[in-house]
Backbone as JSON, one array per atom type, in Angstrom:
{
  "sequence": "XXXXXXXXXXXXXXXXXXXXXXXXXXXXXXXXXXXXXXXXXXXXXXXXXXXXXXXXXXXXXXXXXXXXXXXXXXXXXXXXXXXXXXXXXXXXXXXXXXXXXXXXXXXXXXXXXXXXXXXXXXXXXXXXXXXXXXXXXXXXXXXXXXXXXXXXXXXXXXXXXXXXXXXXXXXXXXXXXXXXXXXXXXXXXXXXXXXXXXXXXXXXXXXXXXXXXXXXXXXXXXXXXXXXXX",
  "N": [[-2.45, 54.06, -29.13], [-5.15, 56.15, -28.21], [-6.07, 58.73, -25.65], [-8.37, 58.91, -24.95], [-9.93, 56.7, -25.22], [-8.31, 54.8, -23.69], [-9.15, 56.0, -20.99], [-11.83, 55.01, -21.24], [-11.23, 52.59, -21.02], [-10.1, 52.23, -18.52], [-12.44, 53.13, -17.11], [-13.83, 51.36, -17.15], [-12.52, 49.12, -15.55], [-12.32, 50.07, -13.39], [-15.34, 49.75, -12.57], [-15.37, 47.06, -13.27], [-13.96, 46.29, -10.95], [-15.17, 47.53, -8.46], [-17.46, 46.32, -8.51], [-19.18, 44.81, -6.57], [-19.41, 45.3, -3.78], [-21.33, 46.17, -1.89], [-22.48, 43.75, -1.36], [-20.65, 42.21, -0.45], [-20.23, 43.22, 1.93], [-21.44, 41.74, 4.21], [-19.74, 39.83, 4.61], [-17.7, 40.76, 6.35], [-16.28, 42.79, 8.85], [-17.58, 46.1, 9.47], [-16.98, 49.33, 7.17], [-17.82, 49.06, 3.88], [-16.46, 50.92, 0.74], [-17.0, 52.17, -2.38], [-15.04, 54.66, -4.74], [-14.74, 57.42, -6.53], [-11.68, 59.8, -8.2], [-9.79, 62.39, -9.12], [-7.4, 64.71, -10.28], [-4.75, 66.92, -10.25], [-1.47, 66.7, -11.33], [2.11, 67.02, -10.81], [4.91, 66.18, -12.79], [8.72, 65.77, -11.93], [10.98, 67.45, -12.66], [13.41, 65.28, -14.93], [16.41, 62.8, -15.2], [17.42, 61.82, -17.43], [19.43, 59.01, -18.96], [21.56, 57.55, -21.37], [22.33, 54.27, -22.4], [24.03, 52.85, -24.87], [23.63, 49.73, -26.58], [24.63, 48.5, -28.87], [27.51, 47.23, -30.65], [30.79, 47.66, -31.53], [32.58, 48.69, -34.46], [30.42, 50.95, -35.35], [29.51, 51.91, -32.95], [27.13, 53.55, -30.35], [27.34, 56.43, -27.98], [27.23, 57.0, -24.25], [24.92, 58.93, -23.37], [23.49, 62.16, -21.72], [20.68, 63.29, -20.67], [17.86, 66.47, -19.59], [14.81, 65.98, -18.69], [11.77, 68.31, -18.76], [8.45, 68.88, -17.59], [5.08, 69.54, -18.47], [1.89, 70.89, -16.53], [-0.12, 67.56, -15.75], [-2.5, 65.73, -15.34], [-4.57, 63.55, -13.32], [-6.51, 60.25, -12.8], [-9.02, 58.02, -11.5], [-9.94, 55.19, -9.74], [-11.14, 53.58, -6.43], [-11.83, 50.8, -3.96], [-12.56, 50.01, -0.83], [-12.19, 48.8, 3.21], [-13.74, 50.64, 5.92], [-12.82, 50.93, 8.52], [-13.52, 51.54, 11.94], [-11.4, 53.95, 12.65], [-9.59, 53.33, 10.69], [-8.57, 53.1, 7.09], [-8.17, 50.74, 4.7], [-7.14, 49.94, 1.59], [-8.23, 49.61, -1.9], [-6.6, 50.64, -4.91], [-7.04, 51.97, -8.1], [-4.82, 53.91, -10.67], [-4.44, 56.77, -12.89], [-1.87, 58.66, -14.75], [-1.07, 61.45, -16.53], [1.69, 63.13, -18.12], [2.43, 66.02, -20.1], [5.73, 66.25, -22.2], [7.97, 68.94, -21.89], [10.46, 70.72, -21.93], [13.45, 69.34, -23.55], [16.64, 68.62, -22.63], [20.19, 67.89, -23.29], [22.76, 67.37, -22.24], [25.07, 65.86, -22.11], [26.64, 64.02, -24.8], [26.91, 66.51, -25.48], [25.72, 70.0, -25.11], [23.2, 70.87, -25.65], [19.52, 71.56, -27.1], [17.28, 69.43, -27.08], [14.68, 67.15, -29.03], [11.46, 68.08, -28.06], [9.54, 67.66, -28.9], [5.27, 66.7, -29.02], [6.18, 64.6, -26.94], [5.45, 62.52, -24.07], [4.9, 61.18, -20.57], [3.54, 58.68, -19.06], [1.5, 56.81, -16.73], [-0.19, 53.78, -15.08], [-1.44, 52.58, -12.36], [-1.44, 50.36, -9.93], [-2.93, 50.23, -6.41], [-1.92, 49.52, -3.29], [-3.43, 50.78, -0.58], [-3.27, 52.04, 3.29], [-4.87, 53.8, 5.01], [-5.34, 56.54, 7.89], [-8.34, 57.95, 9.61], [-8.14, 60.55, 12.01], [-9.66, 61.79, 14.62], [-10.77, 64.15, 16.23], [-11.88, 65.16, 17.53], [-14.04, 67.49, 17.5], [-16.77, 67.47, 17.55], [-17.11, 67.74, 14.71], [-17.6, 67.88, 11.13], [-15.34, 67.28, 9.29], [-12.42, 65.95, 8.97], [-8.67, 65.04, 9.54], [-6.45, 63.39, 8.14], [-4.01, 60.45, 7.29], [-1.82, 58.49, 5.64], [-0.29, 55.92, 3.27], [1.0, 54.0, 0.31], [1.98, 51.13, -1.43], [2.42, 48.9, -4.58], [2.41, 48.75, -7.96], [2.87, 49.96, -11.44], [2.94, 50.76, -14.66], [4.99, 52.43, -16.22], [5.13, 54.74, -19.39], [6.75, 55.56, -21.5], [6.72, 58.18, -24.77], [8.63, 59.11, -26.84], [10.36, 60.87, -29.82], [12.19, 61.39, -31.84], [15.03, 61.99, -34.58], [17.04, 59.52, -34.47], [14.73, 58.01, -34.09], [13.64, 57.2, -31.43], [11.91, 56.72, -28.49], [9.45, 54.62, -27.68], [7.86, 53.22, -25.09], [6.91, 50.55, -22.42], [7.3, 49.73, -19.1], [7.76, 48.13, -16.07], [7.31, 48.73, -12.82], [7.98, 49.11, -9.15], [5.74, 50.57, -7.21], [5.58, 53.45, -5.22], [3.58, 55.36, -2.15], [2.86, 58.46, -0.43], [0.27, 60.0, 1.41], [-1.66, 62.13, 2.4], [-4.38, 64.09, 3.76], [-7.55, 65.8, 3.73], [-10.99, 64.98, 5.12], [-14.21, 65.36, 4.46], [-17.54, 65.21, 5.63], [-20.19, 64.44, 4.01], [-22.53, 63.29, 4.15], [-23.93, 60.87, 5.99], [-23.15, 58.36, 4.65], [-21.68, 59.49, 2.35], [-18.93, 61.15, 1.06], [-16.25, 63.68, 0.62], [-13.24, 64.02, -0.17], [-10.35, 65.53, -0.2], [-6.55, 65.61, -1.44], [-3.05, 65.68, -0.82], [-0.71, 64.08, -2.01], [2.23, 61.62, -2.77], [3.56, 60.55, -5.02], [5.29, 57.93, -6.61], [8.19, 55.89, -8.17], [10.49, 53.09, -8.69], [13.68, 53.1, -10.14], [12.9, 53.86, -13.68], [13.91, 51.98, -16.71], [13.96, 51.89, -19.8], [13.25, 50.71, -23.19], [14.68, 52.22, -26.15], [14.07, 52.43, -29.95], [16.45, 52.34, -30.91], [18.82, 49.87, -30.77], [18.79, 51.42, -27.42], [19.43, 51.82, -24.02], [17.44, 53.63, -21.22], [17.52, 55.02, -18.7], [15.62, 56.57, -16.03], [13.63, 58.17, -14.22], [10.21, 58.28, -12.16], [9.27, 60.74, -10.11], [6.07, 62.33, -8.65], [4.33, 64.64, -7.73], [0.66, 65.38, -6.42], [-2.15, 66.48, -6.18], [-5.13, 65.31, -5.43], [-8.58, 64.95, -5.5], [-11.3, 63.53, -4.31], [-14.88, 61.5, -3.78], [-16.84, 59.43, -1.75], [-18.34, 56.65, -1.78], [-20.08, 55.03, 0.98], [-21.39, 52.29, 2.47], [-23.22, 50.4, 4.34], [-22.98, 49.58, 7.95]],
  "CA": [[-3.75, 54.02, -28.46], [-5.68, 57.4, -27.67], [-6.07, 58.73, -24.65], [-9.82, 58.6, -24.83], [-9.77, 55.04, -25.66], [-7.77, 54.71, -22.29], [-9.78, 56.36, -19.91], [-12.97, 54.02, -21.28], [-10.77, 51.34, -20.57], [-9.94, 52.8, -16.63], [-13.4, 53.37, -16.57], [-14.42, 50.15, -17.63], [-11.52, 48.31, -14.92], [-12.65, 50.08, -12.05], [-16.49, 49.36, -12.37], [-15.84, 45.84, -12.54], [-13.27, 45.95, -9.65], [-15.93, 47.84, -7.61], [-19.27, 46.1, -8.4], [-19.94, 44.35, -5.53], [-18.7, 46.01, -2.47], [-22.35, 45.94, -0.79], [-22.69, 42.41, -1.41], [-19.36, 41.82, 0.2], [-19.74, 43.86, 3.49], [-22.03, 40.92, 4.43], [-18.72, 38.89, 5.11], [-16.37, 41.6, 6.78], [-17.39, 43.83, 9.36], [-17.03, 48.03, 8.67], [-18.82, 50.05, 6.13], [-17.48, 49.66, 2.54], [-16.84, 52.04, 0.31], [-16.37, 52.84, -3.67], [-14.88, 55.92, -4.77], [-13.99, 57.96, -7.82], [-11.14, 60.61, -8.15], [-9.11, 63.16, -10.26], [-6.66, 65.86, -10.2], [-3.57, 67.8, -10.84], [-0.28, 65.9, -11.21], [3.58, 67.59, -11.64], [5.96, 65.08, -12.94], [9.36, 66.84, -11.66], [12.09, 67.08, -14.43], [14.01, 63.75, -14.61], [17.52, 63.33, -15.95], [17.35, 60.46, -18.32], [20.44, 58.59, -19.02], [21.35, 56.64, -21.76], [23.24, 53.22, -22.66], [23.91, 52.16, -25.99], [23.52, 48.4, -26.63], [25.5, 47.73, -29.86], [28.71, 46.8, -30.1], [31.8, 47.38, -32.83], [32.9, 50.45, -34.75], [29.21, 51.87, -35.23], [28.04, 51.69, -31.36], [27.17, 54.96, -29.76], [28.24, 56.58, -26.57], [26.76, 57.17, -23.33], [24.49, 60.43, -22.93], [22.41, 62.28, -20.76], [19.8, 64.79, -20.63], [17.07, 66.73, -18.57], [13.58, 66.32, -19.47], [10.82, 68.7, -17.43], [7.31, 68.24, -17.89], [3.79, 70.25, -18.3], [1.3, 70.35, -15.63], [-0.89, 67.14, -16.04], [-3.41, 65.27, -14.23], [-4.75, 61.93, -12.72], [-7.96, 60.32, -12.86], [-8.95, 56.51, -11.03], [-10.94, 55.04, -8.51], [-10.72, 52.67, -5.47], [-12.73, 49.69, -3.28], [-12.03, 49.51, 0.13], [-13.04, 49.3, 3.77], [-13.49, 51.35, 6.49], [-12.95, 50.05, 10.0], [-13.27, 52.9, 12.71], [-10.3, 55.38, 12.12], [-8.43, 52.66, 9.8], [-9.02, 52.62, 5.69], [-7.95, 49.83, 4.14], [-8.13, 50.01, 0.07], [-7.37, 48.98, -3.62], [-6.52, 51.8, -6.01], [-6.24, 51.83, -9.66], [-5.26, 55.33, -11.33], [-3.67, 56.76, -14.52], [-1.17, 59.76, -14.77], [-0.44, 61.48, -17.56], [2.27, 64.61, -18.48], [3.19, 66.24, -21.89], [7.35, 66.77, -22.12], [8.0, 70.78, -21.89], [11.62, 70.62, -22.59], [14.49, 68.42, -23.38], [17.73, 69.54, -22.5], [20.98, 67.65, -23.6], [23.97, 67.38, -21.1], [26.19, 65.41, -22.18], [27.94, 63.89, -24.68], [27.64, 67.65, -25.94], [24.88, 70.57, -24.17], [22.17, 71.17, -26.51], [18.44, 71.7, -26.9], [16.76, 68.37, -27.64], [13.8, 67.73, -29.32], [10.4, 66.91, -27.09], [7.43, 68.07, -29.63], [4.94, 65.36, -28.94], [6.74, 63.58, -26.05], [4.86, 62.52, -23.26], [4.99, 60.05, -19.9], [1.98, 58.67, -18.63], [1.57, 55.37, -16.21], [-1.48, 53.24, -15.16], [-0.75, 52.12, -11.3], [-2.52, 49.43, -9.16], [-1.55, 49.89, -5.45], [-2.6, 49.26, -2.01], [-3.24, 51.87, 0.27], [-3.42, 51.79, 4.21], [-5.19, 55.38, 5.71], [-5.62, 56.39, 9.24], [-8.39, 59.22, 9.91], [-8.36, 61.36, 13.34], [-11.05, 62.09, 15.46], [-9.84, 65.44, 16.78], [-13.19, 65.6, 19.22], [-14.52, 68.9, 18.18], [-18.0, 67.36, 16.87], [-17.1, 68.64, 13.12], [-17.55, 66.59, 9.93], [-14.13, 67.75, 8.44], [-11.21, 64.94, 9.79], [-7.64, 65.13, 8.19], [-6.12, 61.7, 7.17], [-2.71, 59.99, 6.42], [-1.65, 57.32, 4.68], [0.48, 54.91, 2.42], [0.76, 52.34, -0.53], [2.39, 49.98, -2.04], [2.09, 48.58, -5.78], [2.92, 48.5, -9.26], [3.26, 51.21, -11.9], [3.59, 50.79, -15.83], [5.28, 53.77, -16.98], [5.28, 54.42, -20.55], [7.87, 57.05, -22.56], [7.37, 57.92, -25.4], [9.05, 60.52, -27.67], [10.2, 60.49, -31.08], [13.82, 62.36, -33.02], [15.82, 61.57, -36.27], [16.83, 58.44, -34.27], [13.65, 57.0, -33.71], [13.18, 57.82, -30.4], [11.31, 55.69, -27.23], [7.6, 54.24, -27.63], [8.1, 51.93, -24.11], [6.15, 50.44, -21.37], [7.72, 49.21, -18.63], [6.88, 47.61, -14.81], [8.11, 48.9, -11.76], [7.55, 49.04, -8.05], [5.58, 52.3, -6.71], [4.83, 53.84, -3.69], [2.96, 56.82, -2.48], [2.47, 59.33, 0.58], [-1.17, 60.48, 1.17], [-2.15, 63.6, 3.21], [-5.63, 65.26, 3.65], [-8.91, 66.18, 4.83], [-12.42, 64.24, 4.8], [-15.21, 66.35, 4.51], [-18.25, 63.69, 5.67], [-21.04, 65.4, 3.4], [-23.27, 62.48, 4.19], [-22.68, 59.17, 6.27], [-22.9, 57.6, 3.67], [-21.0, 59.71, 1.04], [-17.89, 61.53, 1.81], [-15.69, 64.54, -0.17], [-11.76, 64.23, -0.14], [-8.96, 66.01, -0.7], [-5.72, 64.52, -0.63], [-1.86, 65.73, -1.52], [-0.02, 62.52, -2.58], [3.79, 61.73, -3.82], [3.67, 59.09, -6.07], [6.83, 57.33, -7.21], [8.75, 54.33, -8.18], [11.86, 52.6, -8.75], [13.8, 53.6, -11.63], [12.69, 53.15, -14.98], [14.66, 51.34, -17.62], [13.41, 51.9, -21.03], [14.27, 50.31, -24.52], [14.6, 53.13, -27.53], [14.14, 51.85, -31.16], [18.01, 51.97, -31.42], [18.02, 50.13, -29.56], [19.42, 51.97, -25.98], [18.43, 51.55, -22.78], [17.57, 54.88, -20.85], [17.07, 54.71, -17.36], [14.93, 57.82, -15.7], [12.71, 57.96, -12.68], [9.27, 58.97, -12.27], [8.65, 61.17, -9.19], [5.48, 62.63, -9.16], [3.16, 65.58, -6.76], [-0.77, 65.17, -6.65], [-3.5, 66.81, -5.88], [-6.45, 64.93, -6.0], [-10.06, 65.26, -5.04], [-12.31, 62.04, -4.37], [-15.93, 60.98, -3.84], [-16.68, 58.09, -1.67], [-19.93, 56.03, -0.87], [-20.03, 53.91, 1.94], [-21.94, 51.19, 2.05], [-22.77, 49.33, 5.57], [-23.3, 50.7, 9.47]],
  "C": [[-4.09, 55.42, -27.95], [-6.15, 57.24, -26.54], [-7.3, 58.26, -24.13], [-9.85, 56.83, -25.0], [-9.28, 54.23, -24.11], [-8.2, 55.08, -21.15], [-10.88, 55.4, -20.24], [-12.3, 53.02, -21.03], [-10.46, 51.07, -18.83], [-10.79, 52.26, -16.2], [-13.86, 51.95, -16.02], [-13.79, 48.94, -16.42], [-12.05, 48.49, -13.76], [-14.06, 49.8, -11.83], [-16.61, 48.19, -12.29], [-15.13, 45.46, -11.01], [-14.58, 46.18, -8.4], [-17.35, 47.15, -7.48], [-19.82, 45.88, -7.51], [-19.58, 44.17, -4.35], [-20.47, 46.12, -1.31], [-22.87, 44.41, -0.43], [-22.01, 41.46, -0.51], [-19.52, 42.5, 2.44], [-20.7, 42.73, 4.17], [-20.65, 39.69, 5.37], [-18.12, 39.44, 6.08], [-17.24, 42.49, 7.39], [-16.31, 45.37, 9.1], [-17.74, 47.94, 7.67], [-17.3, 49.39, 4.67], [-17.66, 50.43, 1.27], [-16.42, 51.83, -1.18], [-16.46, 54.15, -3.63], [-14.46, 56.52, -6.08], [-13.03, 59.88, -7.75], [-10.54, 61.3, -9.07], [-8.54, 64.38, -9.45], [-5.78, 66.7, -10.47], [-1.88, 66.6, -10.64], [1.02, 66.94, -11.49], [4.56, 66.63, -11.63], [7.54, 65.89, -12.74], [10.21, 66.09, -13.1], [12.75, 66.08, -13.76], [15.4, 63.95, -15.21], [17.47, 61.73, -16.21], [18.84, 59.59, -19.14], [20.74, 57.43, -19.76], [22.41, 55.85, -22.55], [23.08, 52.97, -24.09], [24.12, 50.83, -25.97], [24.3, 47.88, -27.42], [26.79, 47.84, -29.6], [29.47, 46.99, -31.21], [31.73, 48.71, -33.33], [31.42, 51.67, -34.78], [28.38, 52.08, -34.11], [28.33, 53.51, -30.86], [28.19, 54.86, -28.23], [27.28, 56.78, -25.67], [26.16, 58.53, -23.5], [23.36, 60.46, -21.96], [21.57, 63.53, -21.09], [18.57, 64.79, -19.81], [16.01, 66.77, -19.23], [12.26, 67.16, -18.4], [9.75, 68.54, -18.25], [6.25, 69.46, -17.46], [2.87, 69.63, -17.35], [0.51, 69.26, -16.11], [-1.97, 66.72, -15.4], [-3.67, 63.64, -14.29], [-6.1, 61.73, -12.53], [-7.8, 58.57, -12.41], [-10.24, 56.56, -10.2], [-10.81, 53.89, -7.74], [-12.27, 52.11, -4.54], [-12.27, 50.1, -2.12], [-13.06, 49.02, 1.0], [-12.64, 49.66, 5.27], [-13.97, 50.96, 8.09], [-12.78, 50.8, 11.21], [-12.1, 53.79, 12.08], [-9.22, 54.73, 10.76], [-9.05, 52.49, 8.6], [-8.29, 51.68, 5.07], [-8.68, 49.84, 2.57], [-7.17, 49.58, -0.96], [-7.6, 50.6, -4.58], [-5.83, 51.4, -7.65], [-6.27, 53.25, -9.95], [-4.42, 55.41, -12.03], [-3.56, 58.32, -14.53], [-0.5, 60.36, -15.7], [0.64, 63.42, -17.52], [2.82, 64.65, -19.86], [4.22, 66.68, -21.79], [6.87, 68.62, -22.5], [9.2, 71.06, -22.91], [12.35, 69.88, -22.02], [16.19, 68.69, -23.6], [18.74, 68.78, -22.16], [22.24, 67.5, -23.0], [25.01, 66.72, -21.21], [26.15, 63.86, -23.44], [28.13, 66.33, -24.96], [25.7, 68.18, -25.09], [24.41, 71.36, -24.88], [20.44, 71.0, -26.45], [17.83, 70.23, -28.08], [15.11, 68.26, -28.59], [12.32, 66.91, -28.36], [9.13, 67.32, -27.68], [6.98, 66.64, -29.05], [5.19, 64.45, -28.4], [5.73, 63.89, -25.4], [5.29, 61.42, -22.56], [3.8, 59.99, -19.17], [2.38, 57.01, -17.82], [-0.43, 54.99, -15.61], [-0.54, 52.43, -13.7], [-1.88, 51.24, -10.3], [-1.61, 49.15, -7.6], [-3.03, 49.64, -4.65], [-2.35, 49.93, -1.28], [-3.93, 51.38, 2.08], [-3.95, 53.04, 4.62], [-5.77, 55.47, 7.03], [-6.48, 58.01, 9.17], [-8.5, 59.38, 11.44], [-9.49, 61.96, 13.16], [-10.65, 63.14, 16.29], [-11.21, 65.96, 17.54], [-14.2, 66.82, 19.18], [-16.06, 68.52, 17.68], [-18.25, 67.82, 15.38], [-16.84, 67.36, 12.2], [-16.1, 66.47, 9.04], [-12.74, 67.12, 9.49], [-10.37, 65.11, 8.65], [-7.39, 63.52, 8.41], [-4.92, 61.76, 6.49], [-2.47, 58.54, 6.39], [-0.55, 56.92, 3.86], [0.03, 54.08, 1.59], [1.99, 52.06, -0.89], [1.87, 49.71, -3.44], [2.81, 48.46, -6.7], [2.37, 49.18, -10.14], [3.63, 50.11, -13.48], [3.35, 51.95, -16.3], [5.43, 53.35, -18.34], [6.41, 55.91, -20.63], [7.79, 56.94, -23.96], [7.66, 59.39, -26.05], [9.92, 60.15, -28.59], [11.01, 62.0, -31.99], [14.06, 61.06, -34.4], [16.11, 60.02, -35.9], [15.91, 57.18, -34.5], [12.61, 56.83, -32.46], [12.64, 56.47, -29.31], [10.07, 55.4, -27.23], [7.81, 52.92, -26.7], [7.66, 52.13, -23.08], [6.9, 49.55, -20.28], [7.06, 49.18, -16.82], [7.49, 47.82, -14.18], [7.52, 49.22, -10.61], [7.42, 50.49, -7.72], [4.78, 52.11, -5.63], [4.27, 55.35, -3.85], [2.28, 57.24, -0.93], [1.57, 59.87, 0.74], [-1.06, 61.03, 2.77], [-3.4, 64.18, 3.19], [-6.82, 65.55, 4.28], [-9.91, 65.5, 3.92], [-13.72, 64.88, 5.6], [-16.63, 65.58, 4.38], [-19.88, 64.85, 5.16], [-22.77, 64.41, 3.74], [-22.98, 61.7, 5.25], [-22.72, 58.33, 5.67], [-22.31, 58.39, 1.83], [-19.96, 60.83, 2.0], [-16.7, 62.28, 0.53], [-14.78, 64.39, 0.53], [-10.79, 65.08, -0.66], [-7.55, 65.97, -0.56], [-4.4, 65.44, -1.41], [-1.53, 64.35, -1.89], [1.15, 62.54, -3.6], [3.63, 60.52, -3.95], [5.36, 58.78, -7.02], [6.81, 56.1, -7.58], [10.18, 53.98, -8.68], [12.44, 53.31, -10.05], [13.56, 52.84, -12.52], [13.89, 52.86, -15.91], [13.82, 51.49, -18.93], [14.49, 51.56, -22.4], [13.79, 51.46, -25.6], [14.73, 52.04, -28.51], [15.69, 51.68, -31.78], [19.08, 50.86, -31.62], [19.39, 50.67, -28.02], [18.96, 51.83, -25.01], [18.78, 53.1, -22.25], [16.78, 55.17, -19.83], [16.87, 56.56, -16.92], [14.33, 56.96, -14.23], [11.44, 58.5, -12.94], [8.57, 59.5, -10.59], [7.53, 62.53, -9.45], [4.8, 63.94, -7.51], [2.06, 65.47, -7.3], [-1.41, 65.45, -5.76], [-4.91, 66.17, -6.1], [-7.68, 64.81, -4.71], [-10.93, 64.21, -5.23], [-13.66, 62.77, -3.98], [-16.23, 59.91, -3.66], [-18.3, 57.88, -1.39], [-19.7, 54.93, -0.06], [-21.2, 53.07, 1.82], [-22.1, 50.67, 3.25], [-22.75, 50.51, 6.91], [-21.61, 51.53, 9.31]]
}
């Protein structure tokens, strides 16, 4: 599936999630808001570790190796709503990096191959954000935060083996940091750090092997919210 193909499908997820957030503040009191974001992602190098499955004179052995990763980026968008200093929200977003290099460790300490590798996930969490009111009459409040959710990482990459084309489901969290720059009161410029993670991954290779990694991630990203409601 191309990437393009995948972002119209994002696109397409979060417009119906968001449609009817003015319709809704009718029930719930606070303003609500949709938002759309993007930014810089660094997936740190991982050390990927892997089991062979078969069994009897032709089964492999255990290896490991380091894979680091090119800068990539992140693109999503989120519902919530906003209840004096407390945000309350739904986030969907999608993270992609292209492998750099793959670097071999053990059974023997060699240069692997990562043309054409990449890891990318698609994550649906729940975020809690608190902004401060720091008194000085200025539109520019910082803001921290948390989520919760769920994460399908994919891997794939592709040797003489056969290589890893796998999607798998795992529990992610994520640290949010930044400033809200109120350009409107009813629209609102972000900028946020954010460490995105999750449990370790388990992945099946075409060998088949299993080859457990992690995906910890750094993010920069830059929103655009509209509020909606007093």
């Amino acid at each position: 599936m191309g990437r393009g193909f995948k972002f119209v499908t994002i696109a397409a997820g979060v417009l119906v999630v968001l449609a009817a957030p003015a319709r809704a503040q009718l029930l719930l009191p606070g303003s609500f808001y949709i938002g759309a974001q993007g930014g810089w992602t660094n997936l740190e190098t991982v050390t990927n570790d892997g089991h062979p499955q078969r069994i009897g004179p032709f089964a492999g052995q255990n290896a490991q190796s380091l894979e680091s990763f090119e800068d990539g980026f992140n693109v999503g968008g989120r519902a919530g709503l906003k209840m004096g200093p407390w945000r309350v929200e739904g986030e969907l977003s999608y993270r992609a990096n292209d492998s750099h290099h793959l670097q071999m460790v053990f059974p023997s300490n060699r240069t692997g191959r990562s043309a054409g590798a990449e890891r990318h996930s698609l994550a649906e969490m729940a975020n809690v954000i608190y902004d401060f009111d720091l008194g000085l009459g200025l539109p520019l409040t910082p803001h921290v935060g948390g989520g919760i959710g769920a994460a399908q990482v994919t891997r794939n990459l592709s040797n003489i083996f056969g290589g890893t084309h796998d999607t798998v489901t795992v529990f992610a969290y994520q640290a949010i940091g930044g400033l809200r720059y109120m350009v409107l009161p009813s629209l609102a410029f972000d900028v946020d750090y954010r460490y995105f993670a999750t449990t370790d991954t388990t992945f099946t290779s075409t060998n088949p092997d299993q080859i457990r990694s992690s995906y910890p991630t750094h993010n920069i990203v830059a929103s655009v919210s509209w509020l909606f409601g007093p």
